[in-house]
VOGU-3710 file (C-alpha; in Angstrom, 3 decimals, decimal comma):
1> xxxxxxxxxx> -25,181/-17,376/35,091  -23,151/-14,279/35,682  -19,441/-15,059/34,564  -17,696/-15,061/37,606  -18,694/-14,633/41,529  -18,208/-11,286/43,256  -14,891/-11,626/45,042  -14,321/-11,965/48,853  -12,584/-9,854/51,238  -9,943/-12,605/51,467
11> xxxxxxxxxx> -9,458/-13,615/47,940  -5,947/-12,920/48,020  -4,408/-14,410/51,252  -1,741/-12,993/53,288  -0,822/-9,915/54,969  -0,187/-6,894/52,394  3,204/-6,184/51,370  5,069/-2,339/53,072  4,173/0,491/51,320  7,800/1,017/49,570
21> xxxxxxxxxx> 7,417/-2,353/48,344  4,669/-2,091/46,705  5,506/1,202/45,443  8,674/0,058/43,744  7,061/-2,873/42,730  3,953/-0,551/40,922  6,541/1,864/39,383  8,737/-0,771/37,861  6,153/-3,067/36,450  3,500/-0,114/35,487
31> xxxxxxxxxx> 3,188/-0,829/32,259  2,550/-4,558/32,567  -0,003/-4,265/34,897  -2,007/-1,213/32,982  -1,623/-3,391/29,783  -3,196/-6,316/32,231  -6,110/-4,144/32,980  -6,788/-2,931/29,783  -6,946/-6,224/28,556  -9,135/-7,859/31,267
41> xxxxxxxxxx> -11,697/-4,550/31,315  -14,784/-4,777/28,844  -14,223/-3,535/25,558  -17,720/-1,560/26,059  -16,182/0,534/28,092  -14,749/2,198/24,450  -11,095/2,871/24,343  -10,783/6,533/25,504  -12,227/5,186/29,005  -11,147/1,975/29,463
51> xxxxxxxxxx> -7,307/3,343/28,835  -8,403/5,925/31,518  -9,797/2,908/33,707  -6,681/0,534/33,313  -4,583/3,243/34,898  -7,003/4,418/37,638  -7,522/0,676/38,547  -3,105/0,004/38,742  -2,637/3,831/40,311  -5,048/2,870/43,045
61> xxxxxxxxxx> -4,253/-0,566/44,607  -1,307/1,666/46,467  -3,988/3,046/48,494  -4,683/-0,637/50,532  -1,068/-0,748/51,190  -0,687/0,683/54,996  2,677/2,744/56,501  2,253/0,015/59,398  3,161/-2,274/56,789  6,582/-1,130/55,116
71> xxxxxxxxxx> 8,262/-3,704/56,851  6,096/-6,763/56,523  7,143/-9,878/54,524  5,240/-10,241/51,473  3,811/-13,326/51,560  3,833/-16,599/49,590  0,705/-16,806/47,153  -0,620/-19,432/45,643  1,047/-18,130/42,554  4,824/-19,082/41,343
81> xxxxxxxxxx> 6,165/-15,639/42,753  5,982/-14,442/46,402  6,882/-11,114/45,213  5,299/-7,705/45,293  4,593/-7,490/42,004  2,330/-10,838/42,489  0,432/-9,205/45,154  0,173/-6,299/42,732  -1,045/-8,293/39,500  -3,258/-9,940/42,122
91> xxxxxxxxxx> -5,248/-6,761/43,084  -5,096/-5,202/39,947  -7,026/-8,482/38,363  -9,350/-8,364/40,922  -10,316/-4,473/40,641  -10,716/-4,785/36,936  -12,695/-8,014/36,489  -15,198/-6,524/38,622  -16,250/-4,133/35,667  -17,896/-6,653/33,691
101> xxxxxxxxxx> -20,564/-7,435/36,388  -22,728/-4,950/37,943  -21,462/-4,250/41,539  -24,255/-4,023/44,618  -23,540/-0,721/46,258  -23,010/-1,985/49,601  -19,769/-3,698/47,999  -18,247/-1,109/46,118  -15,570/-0,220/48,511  -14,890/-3,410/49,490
111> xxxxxxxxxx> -14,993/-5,106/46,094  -13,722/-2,083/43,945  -10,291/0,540/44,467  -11,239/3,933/44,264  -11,697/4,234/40,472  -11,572/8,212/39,892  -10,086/8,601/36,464  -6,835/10,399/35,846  -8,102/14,043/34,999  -7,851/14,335/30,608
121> xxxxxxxxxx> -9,757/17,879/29,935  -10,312/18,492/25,972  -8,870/15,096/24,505  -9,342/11,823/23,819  -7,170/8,966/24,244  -6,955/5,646/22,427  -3,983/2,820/21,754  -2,539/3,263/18,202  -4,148/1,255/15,680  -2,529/-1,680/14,365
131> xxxxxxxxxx> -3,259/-4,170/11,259  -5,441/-6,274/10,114  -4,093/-8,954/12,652  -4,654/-7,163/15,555  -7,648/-5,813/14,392  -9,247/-9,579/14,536  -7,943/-10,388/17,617  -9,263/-7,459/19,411  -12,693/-8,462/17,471  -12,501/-12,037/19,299
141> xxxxxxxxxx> -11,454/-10,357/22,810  -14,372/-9,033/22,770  -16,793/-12,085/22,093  -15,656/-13,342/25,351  -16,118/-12,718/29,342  -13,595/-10,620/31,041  -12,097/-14,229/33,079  -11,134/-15,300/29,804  -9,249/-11,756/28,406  -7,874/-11,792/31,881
151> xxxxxxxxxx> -6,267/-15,492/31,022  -5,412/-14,961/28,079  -2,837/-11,964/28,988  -1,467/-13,924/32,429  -1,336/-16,958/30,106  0,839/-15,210/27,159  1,983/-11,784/28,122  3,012/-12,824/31,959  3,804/-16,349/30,762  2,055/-18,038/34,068
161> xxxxxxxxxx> 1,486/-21,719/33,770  -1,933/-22,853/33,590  -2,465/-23,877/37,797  -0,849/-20,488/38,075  -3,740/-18,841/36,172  -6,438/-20,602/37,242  -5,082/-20,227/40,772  -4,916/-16,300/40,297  -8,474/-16,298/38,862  -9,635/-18,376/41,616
171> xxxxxxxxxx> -8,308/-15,959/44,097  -9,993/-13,144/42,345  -13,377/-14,964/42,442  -13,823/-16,453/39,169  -16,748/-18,898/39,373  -15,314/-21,177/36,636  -11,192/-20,527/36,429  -11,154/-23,598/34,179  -13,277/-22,498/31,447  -11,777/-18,854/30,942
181> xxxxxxxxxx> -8,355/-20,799/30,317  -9,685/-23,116/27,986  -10,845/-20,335/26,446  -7,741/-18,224/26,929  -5,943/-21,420/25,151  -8,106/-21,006/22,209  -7,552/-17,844/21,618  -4,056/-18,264/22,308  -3,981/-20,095/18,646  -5,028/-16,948/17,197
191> xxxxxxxxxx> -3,241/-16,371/13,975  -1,357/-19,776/14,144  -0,281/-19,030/17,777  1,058/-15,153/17,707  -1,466/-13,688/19,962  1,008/-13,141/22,376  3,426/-11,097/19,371  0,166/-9,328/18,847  -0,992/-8,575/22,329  2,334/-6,796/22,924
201> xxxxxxxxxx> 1,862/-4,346/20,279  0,555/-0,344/20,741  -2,833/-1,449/19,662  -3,439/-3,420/22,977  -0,525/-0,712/25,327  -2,525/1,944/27,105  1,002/3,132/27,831  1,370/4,146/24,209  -1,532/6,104/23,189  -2,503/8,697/20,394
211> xxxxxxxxxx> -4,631/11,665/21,371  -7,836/13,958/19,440  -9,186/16,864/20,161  -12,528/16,532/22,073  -16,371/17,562/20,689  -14,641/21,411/21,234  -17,268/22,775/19,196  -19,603/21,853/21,376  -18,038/22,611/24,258  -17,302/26,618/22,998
221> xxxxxxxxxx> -20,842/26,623/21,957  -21,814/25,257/25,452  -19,754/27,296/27,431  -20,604/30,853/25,095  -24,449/29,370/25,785  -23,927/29,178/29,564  -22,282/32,889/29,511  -25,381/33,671/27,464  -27,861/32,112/29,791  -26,340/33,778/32,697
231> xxxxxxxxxx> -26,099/37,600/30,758  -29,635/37,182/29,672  -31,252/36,272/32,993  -29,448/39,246/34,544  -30,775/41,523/31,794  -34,398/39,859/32,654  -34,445/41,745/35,995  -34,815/44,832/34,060  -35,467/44,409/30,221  -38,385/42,474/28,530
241> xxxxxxxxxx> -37,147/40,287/25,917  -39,029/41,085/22,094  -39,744/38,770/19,543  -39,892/38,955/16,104  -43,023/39,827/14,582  -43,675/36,207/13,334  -42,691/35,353/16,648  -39,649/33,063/15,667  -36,135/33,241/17,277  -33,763/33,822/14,782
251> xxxxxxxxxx> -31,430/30,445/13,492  -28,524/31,302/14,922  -26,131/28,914/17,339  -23,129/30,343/19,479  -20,151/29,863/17,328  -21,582/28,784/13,636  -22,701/31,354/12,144  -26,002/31,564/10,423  -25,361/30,040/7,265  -23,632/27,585/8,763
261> xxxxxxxxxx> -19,741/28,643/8,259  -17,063/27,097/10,496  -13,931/27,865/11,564  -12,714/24,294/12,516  -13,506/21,845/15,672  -10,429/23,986/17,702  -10,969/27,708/16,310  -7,353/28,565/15,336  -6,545/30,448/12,533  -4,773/28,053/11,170
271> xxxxxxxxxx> -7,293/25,280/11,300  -9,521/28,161/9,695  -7,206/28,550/6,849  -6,770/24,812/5,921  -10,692/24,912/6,193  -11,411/27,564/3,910  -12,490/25,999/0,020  -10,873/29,399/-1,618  -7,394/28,131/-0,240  -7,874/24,913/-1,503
281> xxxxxxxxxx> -4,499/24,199/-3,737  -5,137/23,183/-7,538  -2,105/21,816/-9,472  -1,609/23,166/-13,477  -3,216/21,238/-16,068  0,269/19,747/-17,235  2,428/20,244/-13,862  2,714/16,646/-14,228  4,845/16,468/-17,333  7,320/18,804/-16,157
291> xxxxxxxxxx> 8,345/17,600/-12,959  10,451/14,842/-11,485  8,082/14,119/-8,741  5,550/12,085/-10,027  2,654/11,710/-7,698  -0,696/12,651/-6,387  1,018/16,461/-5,962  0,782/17,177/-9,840  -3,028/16,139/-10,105  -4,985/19,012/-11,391
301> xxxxxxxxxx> -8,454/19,682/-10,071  -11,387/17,919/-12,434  -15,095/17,086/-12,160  -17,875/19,236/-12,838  -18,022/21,070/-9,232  -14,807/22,252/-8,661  -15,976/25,781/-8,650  -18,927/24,313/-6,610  -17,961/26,432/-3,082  -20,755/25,865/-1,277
311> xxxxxxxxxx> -19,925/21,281/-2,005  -16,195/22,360/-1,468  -17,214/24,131/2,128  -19,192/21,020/3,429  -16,496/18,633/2,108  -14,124/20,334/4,256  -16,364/21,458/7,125  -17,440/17,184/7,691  -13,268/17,022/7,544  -12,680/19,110/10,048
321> xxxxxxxxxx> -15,030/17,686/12,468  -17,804/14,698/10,883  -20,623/13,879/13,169  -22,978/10,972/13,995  -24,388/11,049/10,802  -21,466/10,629/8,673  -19,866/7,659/8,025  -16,003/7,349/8,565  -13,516/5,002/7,574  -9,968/4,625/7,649
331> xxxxxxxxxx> -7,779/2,326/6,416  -5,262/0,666/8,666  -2,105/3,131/10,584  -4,445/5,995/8,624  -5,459/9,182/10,677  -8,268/11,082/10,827  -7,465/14,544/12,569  -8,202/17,700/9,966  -6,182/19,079/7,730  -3,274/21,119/8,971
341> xxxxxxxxxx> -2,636/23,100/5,681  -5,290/23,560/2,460  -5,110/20,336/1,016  -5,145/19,834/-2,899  -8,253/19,413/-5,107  -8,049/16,434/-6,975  -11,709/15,970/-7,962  -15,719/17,120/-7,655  -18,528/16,014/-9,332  -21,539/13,756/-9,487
351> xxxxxxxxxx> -21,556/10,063/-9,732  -23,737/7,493/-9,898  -26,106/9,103/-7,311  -23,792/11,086/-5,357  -21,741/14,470/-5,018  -18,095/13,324/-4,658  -15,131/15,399/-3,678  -11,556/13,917/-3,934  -8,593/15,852/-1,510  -4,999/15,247/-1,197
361> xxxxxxxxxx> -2,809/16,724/2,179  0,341/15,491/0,944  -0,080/12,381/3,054  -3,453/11,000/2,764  -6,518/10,599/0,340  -9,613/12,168/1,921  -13,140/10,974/-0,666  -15,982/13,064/0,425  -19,601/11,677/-0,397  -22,978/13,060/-0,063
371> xxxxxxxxxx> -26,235/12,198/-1,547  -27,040/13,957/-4,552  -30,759/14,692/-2,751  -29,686/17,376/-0,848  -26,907/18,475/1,343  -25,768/17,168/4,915  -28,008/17,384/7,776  -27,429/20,451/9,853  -26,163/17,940/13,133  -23,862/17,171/10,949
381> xxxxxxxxxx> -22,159/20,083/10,451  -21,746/20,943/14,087  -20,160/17,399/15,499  -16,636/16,963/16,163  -14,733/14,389/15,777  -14,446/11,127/17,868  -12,106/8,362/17,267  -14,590/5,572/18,108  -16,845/6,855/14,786  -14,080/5,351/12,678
391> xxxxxxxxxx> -14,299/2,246/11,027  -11,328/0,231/10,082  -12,043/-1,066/6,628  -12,143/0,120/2,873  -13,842/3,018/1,548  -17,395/2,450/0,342  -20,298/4,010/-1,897  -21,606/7,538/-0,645  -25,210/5,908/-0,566  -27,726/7,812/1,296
401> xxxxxxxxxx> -25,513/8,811/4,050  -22,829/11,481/4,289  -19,387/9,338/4,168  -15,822/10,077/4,326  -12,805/8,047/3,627  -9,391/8,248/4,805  -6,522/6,036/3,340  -2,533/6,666/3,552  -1,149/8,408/0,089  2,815/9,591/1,346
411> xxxxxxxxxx> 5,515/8,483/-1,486  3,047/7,223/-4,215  4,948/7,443/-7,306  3,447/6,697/-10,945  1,994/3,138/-10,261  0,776/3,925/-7,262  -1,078/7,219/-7,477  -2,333/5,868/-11,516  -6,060/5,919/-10,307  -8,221/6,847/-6,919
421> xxxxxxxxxx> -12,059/5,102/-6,761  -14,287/7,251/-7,105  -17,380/5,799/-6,786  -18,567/2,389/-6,035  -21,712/0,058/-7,144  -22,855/-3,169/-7,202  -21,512/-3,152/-11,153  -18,011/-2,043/-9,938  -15,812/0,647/-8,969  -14,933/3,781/-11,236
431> xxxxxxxxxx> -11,921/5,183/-11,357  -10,456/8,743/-11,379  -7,123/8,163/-13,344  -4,057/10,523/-13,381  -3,520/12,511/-16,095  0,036/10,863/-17,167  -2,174/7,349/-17,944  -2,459/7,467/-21,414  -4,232/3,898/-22,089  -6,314/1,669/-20,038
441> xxxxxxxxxx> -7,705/-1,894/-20,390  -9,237/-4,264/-17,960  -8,408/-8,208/-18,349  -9,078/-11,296/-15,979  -5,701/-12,682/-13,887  -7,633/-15,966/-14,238  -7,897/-16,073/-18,150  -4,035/-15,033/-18,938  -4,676/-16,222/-22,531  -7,409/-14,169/-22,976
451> xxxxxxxxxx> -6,814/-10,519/-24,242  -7,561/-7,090/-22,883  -10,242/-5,277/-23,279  -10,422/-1,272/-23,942  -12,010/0,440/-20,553  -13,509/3,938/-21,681  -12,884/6,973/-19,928  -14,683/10,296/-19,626  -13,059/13,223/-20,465  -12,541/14,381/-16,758
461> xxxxxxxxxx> -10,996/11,214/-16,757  -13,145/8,396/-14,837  -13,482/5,679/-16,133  -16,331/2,746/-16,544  -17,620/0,755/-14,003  -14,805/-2,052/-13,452  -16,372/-5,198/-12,060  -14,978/-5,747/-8,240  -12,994/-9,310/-7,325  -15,329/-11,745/-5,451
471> xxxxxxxxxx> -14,758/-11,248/-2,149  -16,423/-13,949/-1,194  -17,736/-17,425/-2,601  -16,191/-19,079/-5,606  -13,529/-17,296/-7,175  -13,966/-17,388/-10,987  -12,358/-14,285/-12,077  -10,092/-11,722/-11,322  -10,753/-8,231/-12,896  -7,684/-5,998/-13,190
481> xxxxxxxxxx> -6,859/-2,460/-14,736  -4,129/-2,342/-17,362  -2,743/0,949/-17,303  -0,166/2,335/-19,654  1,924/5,997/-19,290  1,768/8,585/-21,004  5,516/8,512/-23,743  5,767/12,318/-22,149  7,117/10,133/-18,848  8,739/7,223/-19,983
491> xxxxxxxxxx> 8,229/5,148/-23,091  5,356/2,337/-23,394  5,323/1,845/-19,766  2,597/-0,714/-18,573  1,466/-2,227/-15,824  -1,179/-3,761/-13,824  -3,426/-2,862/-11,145  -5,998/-4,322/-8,739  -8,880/-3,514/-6,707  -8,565/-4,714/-2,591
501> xxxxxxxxxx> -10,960/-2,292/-1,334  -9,220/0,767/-0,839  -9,373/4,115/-2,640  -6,025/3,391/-4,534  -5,587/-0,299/-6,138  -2,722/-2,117/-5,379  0,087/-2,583/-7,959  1,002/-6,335/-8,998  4,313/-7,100/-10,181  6,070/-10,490/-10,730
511> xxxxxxxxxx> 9,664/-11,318/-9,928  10,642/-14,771/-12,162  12,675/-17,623/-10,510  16,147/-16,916/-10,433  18,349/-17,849/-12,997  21,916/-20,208/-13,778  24,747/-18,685/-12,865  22,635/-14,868/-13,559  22,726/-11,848/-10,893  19,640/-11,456/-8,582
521> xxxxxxxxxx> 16,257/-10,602/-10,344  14,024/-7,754/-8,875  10,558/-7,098/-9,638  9,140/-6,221/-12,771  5,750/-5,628/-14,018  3,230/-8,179/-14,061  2,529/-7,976/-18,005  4,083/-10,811/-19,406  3,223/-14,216/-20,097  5,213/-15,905/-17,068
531> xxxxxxxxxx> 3,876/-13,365/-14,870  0,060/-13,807/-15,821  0,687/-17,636/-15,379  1,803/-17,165/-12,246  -1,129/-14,814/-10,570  -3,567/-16,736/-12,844  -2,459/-19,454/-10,118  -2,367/-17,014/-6,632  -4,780/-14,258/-7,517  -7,153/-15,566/-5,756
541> xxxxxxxxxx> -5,194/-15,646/-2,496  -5,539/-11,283/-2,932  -8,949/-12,326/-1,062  -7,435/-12,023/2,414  -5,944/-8,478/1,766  -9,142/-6,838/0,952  -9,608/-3,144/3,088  -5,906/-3,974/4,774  -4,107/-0,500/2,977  -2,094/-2,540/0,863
551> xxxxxxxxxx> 0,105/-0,688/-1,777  1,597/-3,246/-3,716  1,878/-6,837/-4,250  4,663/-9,027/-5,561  4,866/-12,652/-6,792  8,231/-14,512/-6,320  9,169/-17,240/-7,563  11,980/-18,065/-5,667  12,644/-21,480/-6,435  11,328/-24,430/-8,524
561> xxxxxxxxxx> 12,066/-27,934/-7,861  12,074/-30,929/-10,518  9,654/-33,793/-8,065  10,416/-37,407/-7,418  9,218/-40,011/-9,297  9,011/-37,824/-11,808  6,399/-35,674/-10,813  6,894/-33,081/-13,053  8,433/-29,700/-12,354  7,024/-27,671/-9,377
571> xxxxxxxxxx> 6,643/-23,948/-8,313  7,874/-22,299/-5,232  6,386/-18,761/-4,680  6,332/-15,980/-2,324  3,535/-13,811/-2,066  4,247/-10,167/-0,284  1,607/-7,825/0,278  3,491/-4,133/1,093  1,449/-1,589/3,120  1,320/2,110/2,849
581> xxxxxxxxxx> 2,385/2,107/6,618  5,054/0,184/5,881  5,284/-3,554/7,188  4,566/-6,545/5,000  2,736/-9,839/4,921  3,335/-12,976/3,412  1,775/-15,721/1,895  4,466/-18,891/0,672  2,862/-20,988/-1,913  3,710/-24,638/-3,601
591> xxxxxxxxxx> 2,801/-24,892/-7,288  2,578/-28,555/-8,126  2,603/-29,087/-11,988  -1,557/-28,390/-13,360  -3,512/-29,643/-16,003  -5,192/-26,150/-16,157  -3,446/-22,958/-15,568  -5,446/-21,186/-12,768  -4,868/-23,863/-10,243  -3,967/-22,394/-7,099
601> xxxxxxxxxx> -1,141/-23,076/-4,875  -1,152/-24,689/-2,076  -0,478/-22,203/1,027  1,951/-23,932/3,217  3,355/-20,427/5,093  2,266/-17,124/6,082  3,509/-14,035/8,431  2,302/-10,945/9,038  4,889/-8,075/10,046  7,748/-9,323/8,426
611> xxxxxxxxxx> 10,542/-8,323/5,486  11,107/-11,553/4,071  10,275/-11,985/0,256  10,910/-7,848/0,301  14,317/-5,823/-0,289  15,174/-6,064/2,890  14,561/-9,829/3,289  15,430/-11,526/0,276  16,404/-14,624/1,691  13,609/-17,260/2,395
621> xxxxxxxxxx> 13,048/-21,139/3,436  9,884/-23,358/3,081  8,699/-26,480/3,059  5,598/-28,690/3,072  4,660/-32,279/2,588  3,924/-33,690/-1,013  1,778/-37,495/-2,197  3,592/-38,367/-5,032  1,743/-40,462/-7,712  2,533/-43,897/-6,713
631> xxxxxxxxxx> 0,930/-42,782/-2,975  4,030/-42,237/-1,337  4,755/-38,953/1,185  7,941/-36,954/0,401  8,980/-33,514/2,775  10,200/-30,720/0,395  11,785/-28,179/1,056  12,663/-25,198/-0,919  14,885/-21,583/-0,211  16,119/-18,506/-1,943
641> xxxxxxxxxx> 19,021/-18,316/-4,323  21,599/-18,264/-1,282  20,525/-21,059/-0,051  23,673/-23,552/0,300  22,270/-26,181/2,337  19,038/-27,540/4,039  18,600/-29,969/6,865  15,260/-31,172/8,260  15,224/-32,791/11,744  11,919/-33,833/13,494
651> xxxxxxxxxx> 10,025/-36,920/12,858  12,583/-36,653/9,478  16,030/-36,693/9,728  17,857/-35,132/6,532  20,084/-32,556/4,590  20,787/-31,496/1,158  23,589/-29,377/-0,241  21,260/-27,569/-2,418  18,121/-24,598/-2,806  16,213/-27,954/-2,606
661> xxxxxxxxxx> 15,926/-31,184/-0,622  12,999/-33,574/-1,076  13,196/-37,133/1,071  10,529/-39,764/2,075  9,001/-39,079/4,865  5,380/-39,762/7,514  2,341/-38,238/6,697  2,369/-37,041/10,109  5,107/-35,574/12,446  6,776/-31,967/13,709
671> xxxxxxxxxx> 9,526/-31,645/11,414  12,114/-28,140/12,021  13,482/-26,911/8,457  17,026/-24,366/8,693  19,540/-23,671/5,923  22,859/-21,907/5,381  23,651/-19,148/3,190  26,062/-18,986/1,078  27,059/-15,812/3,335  27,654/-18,361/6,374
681> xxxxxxx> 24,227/-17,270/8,116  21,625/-19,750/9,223  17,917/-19,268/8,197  14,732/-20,833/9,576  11,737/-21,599/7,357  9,234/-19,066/7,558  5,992/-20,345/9,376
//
């Protein structure tokens, strides 16, 4: 059955409201109601048009509103508001649910507004991308019928009751008004409740949008065609056209030139220049020991095809505008438009199967992969770029098809721009390493007794297969590089790194539980024995950051509490994930005492988008609910160093004048946890 009934001429009752009512109603609420439409449209649609669609389908419910009519009451709806706006929202829902189901022509005018697009000539438009978070949500919108999308947003972003909504939907001829809000209340839960945060950020605001260029290759070769065409029938009238003697027409398209050369998607100069492999920038052998700036910038060029031009030239030519055949990925808040300036050569060469080519623009990491068989396929080359080709998730092996993949790079420093992968297989990933590491090792976070192991490395400097972290299944081990600098930077400097699935691993470093009476502790590296304890217990949590453009992770123990009944001494730890792009997520963990030492924690709090367990948030509350040995239920509680006093109310009713409370409590029950700082601020438990 088709997911909701055509709508009728009546659906929504009562006169219209006057023209300058409406108006001012449309121009004060616009965004609302295009972020209403692009919600409720079909994701099918693919972003460029359905942003294009949610603005047509708001700019043209004006149209129904008559100049007879600028003085009539607007009437009472069956929704909470009588106003203009609800008359609005009303004909907007109605206009843009009718694009999931075909529409018979005899109905169009009377079911569907005029729908001719706002004119966009030579780009594309699409909502900024968000995280990982929104990414998943907009992956469930789009398992469901346009009814439910369309109560989910009047249910969270216009904060209608529930016989509001299903009133609404009713009135725009939904068949079944109850099922798309049960629905809509499902997904509503998303993320433990924060679809509405989620829906009201740029990746779901048509209002907010990021533009690209157009296929403007193909338009200047159709367009030079068409001139062509045109020239050449006019010369028919009085020339004959010849052959050559094999009878062939010569491999030649309007703007590529014959060996297959291009000047970039838009034709500038500039784009030419930043295109061109002799440009390409190569940094000194040792510009990296004589320099303050310590970063992907000071990588030389190495690999066994740097002087390859003809590699170089397709590397850059699939940059500057990949096709259908090549696969693109991006990692989260990571663009894709070509190059503005030459980028840097970091690497070329041949691995495991494939021709690989490394780049650096001073903001992101470009890998270029190509089968070693043979090079791209001439459609390639003569593509441009869409946005809906990219995938957002990690990079992965060059395979049989072309690839290339994007990932952020701006203000590494020498942890975080200490190795790029370079090639992926099912024995691991193998690393290009920078040229200041001067010893590498690879050890298991789940065996901290155990010791390292030397990792050999070529003399262009990649290194051995390194065995990837289960991303699925049981988690058994936990393979991670241990790099050390070279003394020509700073003296037996080492440090830990891990692979989540994008080009650069993530740096893990450990900040220990703060001290009696000493200053604050920041992080350190993860290479001692209480640090490898304490990710042999959470490293398996790293699971749930895999492909999200992390660039660091920290583990905090910011509190430990002795348990009652003498329960032994537990662990309170905060887990925070640090993006390239910049915001954080969290993951708050209890660690009850363990016979064995890679037990994990106990996840009792998580957020996404937040500063808390970071520089900028270093003050944190948590709590969960603990079955102490004898069978009894405490609620404990835990916070940060500045943390003067905790009070629980709830289905529990207590306080403590300490970092720590623990009191008997239910099994069951909502219980709210706040604290004061020592500072005289209050502070909520995360979660």
């Amino acid at each position: 059955m088709p997911s909701h009934r055509q709508p009728t001429d009546n659906a929504t009752t009562g006169p219209r409201p006057g023209v300058d009512d409406a108006e001012a109603a449309l121009v004060e609420h616009y965004p609302r109601l295009v972020r209403l439409a692009y919600l409720t449209l079909p994701p099918t649609l693919g972003r460029h048009r359905r942003v294009l669609t949610a603005h047509a389908t708001v700019q043209h419910v004006l149209p129904g509103a008559r100049k007879g009519d600028q003085k009539a009451r607007v009437p009472g709806q069956r929704t909470p508001s009588g106003s203009a706006f609800a008359w609005l929202r009303g004909q907007v829902l109605r206009a843009a649910l009718t694009h999931e189901q075909p529409t018979p022509w005899w109905r169009v005018r009377a079911v569907r507004p005029r729908t001719g697009l706002p004119l966009v000539v030579g780009l594309r438009l699409f909502p900024r991308a968000g995280g990982t978070d929104e990414l998943a949500l907009d992956q469930a919108l789009s398992t469901v019928n346009a009814p439910a999308r369309a109560a989910l947003a009047l249910r969270v972003l216009e904060r209608l009751s529930e016989q509001a909504v299903r009133a609404l939907l009713e009135d725009a001829g939904v068949a079944d008004p109850a099922a798309a809000v049960r629905t809509a209340e499902r997904l509503a839960a998303h993320r433990d409740g924060r679809a509405g945060k989620l829906l009201a950020t740029a990746e779901f605001d048509p209002c907010t949008v990021q533009t690209r260029p157009t296929d403007l290759l193909r338009r200047r070769q159709r367009s030079r065609i068409a001139g062509a065409t045109v020239a050449i029938a006019l010369a028919a009238t009085v020339l004959a056209v010849s052959l050559p003697e094999d009878g062939s027409p010569k491999r030649s398209v309007a703007g590529v030139r014959a060996e297959g050369s291009l000047y970039g998607p838009a034709g500038t100069a500039a784009l030419a220049r930043a295109l061109d492999p002799a440009l390409l920038e190569r940094a000194p052998e040792d510009a990296w020991a004589d320099t303050s700036r310590i970063d992907f910038s000071v990588w030389p060029a190495r690999g066994g095809r740097t002087d390859d031009t003809a590699l170089l030239k397709r590397a850059l030519r699939v940059w500057g505008g990949p096709g259908p055949a090549v696969r693109v990925s991006a990692t989260p808040g990571t663009g894709t438009a070509p190059p503005t300036q030459p980028p840097r050569l970091l690497y070329a060469g041949d691995l495991d199967g494939a021709a690989v080519v490394l780049l650096h623009d001073g903001q992101r990491i470009v890998r270029y992969a190509e089968p070693e068989s043979g090079p791209l396929p001439d459609s390639v080359k003569r593509e441009g770029p869409t946005p809906e080709t990219v995938k957002r998730e990690g990079p992965t092996p060059g395979g049989g098809t072309p690839s290339l993949d994007f990932a952020r790079a701006d203000q590494a420093d020498l942890t975080t721009a200490a190795a790029l992968a370079v090639s992926r297989t099912p024995d691991g990933a193998r690393y290009l390493l920078a040229p200041w590491i001067a010893g590498s090792a690879t050890q298991d976070l789940l065996a901290p007794d155990a010791p390292a192991r030397g990792l050999d490395v070529s003399a262009e400097g990649v290194t051995d297969a390194v065995p990837a972290p289960a991303s699925g299944g049981d988690c058994v081990a936990w393979p991670v590089m241990a790099l050390r600098s070279s003394e020509r930077i700073v003296a037996r400097h080492s440090f830990l790194v891990t692979d989540l699935g994008d080009p650069a691993p993530a740096h893990l470093t450990y900040t220990p539980p703060p001290g009696d009476g000493a200053p604050a502790r920041g992080p350190r590296e993860a290479t001692a024995e209480p640090a490898l304890l304490s990710w042999a217990r959470t490293a398996c949590a790293l699971r749930t950051l895999r492909g999200s453009g992390v660039r660091a992770v920290n583990n905090w123990v910011f509190a430990e509490q002795p348990l009652p009944e003498s329960g032994g001494r537990a662990a309170w730890v905060c887990t925070r994930a640090d993006t390239w792009r910049g915001p954080g997520r969290i993951l708050v963990q209890f660690q009850r005492p363990a016979s064995v030492p890679t037990a994990p924690g106990t996840v009792v709090a998580e957020a996404g988008n937040t500063a808390s367990c970071g520089r900028f948030g270093q003050h944190i509350l948590a709590g969960t609910r603990w079955k102490s040995p004898s069978g009894k239920w405490f609620l404990l509680a835990a916070g940060s160093r500045d943390v003067t006093r905790i009070e629980a109310v709830g289905s529990v009713r207590a306080n403590a004048s300490a970092t720590t409370l623990a009191v008997r409590a239910p099994r069951e029950g909502s219980v709210r946890l706040s604290a004061r700082l020592s500072g005289g601020g209050g502070l909520r438990a995360v979660g």
